[in-house]
N, CA and C atoms as an extended XYZ file, in Angstrom:
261
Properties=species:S:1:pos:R:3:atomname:S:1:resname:S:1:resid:I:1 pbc="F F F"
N        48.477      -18.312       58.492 N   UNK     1
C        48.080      -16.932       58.310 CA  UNK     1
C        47.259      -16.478       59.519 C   UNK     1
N        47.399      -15.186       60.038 N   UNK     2
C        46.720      -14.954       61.033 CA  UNK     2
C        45.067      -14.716       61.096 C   UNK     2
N        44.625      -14.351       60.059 N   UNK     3
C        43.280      -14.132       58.808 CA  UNK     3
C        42.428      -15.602       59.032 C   UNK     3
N        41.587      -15.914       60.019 N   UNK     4
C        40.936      -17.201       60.011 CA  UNK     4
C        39.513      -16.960       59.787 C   UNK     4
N        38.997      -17.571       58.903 N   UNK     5
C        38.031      -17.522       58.674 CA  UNK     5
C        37.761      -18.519       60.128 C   UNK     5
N        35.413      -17.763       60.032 N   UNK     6
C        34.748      -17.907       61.159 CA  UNK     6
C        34.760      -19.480       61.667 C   UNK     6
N        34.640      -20.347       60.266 N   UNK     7
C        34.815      -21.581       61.033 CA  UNK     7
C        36.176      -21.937       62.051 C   UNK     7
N        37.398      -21.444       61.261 N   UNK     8
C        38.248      -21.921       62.352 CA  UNK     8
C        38.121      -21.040       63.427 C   UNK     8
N        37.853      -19.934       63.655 N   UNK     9
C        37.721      -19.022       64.556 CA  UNK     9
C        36.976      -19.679       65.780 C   UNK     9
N        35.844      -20.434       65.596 N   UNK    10
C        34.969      -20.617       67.055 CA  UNK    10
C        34.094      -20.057       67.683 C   UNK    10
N        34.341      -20.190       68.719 N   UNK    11
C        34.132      -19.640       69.518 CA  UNK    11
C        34.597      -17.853       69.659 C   UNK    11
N        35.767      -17.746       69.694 N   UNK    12
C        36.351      -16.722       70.147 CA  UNK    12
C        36.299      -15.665       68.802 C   UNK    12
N        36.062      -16.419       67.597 N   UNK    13
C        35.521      -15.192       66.593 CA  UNK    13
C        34.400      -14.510       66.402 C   UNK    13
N        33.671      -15.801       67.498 N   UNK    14
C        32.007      -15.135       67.548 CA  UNK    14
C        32.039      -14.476       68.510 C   UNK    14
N        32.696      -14.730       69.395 N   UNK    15
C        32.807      -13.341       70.552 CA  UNK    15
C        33.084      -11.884       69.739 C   UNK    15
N        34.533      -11.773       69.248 N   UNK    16
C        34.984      -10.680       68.841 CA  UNK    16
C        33.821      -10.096       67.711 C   UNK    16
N        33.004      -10.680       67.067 N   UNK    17
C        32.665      -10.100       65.821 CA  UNK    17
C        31.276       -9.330       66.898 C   UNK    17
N        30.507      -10.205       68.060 N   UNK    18
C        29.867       -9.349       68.956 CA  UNK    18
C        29.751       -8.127       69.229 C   UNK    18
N        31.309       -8.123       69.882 N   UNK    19
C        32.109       -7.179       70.861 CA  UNK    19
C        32.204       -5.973       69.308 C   UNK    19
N        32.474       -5.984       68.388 N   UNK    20
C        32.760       -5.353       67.277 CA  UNK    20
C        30.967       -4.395       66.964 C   UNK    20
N        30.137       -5.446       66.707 N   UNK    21
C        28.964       -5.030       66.940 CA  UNK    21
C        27.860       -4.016       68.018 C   UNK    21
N        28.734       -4.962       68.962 N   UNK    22
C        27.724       -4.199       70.347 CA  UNK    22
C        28.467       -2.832       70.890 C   UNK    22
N        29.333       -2.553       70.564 N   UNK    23
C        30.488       -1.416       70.824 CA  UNK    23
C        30.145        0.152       69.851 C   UNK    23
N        29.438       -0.173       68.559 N   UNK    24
C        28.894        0.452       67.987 CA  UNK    24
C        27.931        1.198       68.067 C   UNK    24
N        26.960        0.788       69.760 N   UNK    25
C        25.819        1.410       70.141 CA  UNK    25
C        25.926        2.852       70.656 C   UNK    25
N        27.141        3.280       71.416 N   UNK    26
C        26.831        4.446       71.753 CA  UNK    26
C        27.177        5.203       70.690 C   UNK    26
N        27.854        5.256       69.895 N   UNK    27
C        28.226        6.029       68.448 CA  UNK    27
C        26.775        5.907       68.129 C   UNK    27
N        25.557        4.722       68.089 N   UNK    28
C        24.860        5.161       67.180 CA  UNK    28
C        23.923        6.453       68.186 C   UNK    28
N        24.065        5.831       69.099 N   UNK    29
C        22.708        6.700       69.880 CA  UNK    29
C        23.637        7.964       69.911 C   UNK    29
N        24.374        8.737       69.465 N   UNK    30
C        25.268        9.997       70.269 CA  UNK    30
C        24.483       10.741       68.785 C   UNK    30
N        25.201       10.118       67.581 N   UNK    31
C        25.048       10.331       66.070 CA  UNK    31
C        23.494       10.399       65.249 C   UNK    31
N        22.770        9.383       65.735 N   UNK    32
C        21.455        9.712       64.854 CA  UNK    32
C        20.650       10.831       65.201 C   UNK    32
N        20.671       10.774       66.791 N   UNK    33
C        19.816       11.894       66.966 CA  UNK    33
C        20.312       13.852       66.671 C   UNK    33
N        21.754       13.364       67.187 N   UNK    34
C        22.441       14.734       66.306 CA  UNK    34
C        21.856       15.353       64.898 C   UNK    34
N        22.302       14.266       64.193 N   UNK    35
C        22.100       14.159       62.514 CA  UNK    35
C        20.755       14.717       62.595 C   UNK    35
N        19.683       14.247       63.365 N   UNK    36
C        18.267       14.390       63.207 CA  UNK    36
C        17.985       16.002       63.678 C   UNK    36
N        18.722       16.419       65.001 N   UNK    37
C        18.300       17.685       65.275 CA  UNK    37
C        18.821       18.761       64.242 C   UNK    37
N        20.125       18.154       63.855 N   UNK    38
C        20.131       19.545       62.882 CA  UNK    38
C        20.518       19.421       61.271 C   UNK    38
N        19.332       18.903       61.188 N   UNK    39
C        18.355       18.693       59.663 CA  UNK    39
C        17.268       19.391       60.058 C   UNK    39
N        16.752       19.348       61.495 N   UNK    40
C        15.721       19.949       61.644 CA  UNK    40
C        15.708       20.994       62.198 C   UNK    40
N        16.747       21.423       62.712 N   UNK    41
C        17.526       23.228       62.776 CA  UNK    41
C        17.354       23.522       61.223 C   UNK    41
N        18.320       23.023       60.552 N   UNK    42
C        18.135       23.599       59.132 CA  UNK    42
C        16.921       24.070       58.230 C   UNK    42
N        15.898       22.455       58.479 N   UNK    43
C        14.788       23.006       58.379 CA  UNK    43
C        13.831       24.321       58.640 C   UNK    43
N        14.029       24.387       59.775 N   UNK    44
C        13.490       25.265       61.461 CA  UNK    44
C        13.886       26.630       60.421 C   UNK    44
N        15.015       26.578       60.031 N   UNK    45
C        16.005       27.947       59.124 CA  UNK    45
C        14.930       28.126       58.190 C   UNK    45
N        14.986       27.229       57.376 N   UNK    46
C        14.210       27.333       55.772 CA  UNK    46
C        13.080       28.217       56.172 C   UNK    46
N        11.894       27.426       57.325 N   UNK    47
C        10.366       27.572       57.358 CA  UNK    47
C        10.429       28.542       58.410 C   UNK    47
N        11.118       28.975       59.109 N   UNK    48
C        11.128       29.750       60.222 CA  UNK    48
C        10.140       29.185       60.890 C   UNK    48
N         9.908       27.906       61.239 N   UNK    49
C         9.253       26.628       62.058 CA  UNK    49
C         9.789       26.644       63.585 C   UNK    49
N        10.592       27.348       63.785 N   UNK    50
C        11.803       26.893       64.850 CA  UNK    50
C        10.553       26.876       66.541 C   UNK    50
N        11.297       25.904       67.717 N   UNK    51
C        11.838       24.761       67.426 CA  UNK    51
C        11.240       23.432       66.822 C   UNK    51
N        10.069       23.743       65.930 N   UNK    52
C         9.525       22.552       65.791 CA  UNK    52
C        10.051       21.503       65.113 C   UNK    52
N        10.717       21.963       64.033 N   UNK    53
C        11.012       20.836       63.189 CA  UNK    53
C        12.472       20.000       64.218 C   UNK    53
N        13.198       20.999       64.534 N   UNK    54
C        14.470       20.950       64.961 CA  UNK    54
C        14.211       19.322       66.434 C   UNK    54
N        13.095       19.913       67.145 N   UNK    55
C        12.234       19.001       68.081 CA  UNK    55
C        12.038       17.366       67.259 C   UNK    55
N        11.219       17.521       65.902 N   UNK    56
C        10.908       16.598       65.657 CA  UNK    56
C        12.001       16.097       64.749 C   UNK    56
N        13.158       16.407       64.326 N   UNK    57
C        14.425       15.829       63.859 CA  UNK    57
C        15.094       14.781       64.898 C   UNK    57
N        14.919       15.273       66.014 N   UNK    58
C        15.735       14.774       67.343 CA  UNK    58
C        14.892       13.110       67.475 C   UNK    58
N        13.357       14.126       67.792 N   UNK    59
C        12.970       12.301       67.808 CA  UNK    59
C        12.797       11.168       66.703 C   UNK    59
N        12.512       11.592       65.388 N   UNK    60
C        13.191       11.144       64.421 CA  UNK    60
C        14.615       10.178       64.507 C   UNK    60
N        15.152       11.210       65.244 N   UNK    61
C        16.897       10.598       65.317 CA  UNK    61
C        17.155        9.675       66.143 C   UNK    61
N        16.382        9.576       67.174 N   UNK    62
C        16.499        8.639       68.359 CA  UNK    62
C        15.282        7.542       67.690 C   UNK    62
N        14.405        7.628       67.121 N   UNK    63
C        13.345        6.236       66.365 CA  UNK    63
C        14.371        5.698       66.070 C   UNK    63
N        15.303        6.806       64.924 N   UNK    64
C        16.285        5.704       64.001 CA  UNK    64
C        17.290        5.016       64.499 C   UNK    64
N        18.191        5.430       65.703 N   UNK    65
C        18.747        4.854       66.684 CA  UNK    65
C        18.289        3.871       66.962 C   UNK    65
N        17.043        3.942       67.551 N   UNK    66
C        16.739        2.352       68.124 CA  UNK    66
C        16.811        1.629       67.012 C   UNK    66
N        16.255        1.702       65.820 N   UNK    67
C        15.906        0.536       64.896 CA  UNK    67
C        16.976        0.025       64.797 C   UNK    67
N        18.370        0.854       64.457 N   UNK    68
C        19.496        0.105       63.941 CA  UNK    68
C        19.957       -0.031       65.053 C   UNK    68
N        20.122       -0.145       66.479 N   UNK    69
C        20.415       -0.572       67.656 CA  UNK    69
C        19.641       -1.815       67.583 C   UNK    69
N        18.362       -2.526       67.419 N   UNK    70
C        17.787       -3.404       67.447 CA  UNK    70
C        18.146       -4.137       66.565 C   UNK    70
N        18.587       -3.812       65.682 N   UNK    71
C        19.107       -4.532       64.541 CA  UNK    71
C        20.814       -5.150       64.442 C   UNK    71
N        21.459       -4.461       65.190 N   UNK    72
C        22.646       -4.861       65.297 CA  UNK    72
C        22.691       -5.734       66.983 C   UNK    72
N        21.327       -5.301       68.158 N   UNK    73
C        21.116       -6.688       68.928 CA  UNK    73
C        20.930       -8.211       68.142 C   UNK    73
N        20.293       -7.977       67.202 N   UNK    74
C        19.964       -9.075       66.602 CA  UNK    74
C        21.205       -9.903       65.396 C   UNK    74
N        21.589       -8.825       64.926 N   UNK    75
C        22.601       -9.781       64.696 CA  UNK    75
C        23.782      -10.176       65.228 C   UNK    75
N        24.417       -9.500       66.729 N   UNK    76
C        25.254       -9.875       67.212 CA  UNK    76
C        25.013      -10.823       67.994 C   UNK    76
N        23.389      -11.112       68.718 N   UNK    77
C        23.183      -12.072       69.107 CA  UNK    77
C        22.468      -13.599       68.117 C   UNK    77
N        22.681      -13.303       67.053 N   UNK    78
C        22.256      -14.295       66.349 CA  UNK    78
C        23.570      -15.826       66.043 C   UNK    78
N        22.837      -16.936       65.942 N   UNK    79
C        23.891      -18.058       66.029 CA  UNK    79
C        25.244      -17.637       64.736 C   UNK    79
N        25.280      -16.906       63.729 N   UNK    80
C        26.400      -16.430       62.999 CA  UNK    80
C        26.911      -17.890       61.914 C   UNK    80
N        25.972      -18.730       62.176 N   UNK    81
C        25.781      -19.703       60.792 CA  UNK    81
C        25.509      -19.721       59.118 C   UNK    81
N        25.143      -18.024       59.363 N   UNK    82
C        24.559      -17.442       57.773 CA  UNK    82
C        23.578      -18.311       57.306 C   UNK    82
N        22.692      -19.090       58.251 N   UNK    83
C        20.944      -19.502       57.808 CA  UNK    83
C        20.200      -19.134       58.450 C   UNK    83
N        20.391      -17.108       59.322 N   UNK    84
C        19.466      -17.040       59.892 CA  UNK    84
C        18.734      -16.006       58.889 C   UNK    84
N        17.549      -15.707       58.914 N   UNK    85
C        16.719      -14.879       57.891 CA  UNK    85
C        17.091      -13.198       58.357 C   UNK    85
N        17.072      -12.839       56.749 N   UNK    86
C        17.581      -11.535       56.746 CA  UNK    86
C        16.359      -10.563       56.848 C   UNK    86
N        15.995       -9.654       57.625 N   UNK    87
C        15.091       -8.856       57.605 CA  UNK    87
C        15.809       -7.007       57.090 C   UNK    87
């Protein structure tokens, strides 16, 4: 079957599952901070706040970027044994 689980995989499944991981970064950084500015446009709408909230959506959006950017460094660079601790 072409379907190998990670042990038979190796090497070369721990590459790909990486490459799968680390490929995901610019989608996140393009997307969170978007998402963030206009929640905080919307906001900005509600309170007639404008640009403040819209400002602080953005950096909001880029905090959250990094975290889950840091988080998917860590598990694509992690040994992929499933005994490393889950945070």
């Amino acid at each position: 079957m072409w379907l190998l689980s990670p042990e038979e995989q190796g090497e070369k499944g721990k590459a790909v599952r990486q490459l799968a991981l680390l490929t995901a970064i610019p989608a996140i950084l393009v997307v969170a901070p978007l998402v963030g500015f206009f929640i905080g446009k919307w906001a900005d709408g509600k309170t007639e706040t404008a640009p403040l909230l819209s400002i602080l959506g953005l950096i909001i959006g880029f905090a959250a970027a990094g975290i889950e950017i840091r988080a998917l460094i860590k598990k694509g660079t992690s040994s992929g044994n499933g005994n490393e601790k889950q945070n």
